[in-house]
C-alpha positions, 0 to 999 in steps of 0.5 A: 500500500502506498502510503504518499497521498501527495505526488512526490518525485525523487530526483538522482544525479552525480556531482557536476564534473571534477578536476579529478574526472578530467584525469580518470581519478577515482575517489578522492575530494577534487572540486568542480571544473568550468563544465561542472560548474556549468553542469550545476547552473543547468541544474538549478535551471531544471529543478526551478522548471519543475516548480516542487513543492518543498524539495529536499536537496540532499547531497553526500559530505564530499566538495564536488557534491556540495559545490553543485548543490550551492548553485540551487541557491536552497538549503541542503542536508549533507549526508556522510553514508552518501559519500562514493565508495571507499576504493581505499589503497586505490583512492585519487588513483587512475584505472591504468595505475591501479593495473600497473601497482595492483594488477591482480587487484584489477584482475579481482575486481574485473571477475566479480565487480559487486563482491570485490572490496578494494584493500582497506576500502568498500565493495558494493555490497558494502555500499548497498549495506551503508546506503539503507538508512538513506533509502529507507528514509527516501521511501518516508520523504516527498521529493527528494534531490539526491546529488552524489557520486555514481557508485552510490548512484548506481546502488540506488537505482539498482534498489528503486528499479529493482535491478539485481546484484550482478546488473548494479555494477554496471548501470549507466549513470553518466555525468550531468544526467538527471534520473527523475524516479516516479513511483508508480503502482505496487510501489514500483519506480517510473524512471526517465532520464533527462540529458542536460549535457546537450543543453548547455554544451551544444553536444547532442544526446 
């Protein structure tokens, strides 16, 4: 039984695009670049478009999350278990060196991408368990913007969408994309994705 008597939306997308992006660097703290901030201001375009009634903006503890949520000009509630996850040892490294100083570290995580935990880090079972909290608290709120990363993205999705363990690692959640979730009957997710990327870019979808 669905509970929401008022019709409410849950809004998911990643950060703008980092300094850390642009170079192929996983984890770390880097803030935005020029296109991410670009990104944010399209952001700020399209929820005003929207025209919610009491939107909560929630975003994880790390720069590049809140640096695009303080272009919405609205009030925001930073959350720690949003944070991407943790790729430990590996963390603020590219994908080539990781090969390189860990290749069967690669190779581990290549065989089974959702169970592999990176050496003092997280897997994504580890994230699917660290995100409860938040979903079960998305489940109680109205509309909901969610701004993180996409790790944390793809954990979401996976829940509202019912995707299996081995389809979540692999779920697209590209940058500068918005995913707006629409419950539907049987508590089932409606999901359309909006591309702003064309729109301040001049790049086509």
């Amino acid at each position: 039984m669905n509970i929401h008597v008022q019709p409410r939306t849950i809004y998911l997308c990643r950060h703008g695009e980092s300094d850390f992006n642009l170079v192929g660097k996983i984890g770390g703290d880097s803030g935005l670049s020029p296109r991410g901030k670009q990104f944010a201001q399209a952001l700020k375009k399209f929820i005003a478009e929207q025209e919610i009634v009491d939107l909560k903006v929630w975003t994880s503890q790390l720069k590049r999350t809140i640096q695009t949520a303080e272009f919405l000009g609205v009030p925001y509630e930073q959350w720690k278990i949003l944070n991407e996850l943790d790729a430990g040892v590996c963390e603020e490294m590219t994908y080539e060196e990781i090969e390189i100083q860990y290749p069967d570290e690669f190779a581990l995580r290549d065989q089974e991408k959702y169970l592999y935990r990176y050496p003092g880090g997280e897997s994504y079972q580890d994230l699917v368990q660290r995100l409860e909290a938040v979903i079960m608290e998305l489940e109680r709120q109205g509309s909901v913007l969610v701004i993180s990363h996409q790790a944390v993205m793809r954990c979401l999705l996976a829940y509202f969408l019912d995707k299996s363990a081995d389809e979540l690692p692999y779920l697209k959640c590209p940058l500068h994309t918005i995913f707006k979730l629409t419950p539907v009957a049987y508590g089932k997710y409606f999901p359309f994705s909006h591309l702003a990327e064309s729109k301040f870019t001049g790049e086509s979808n």
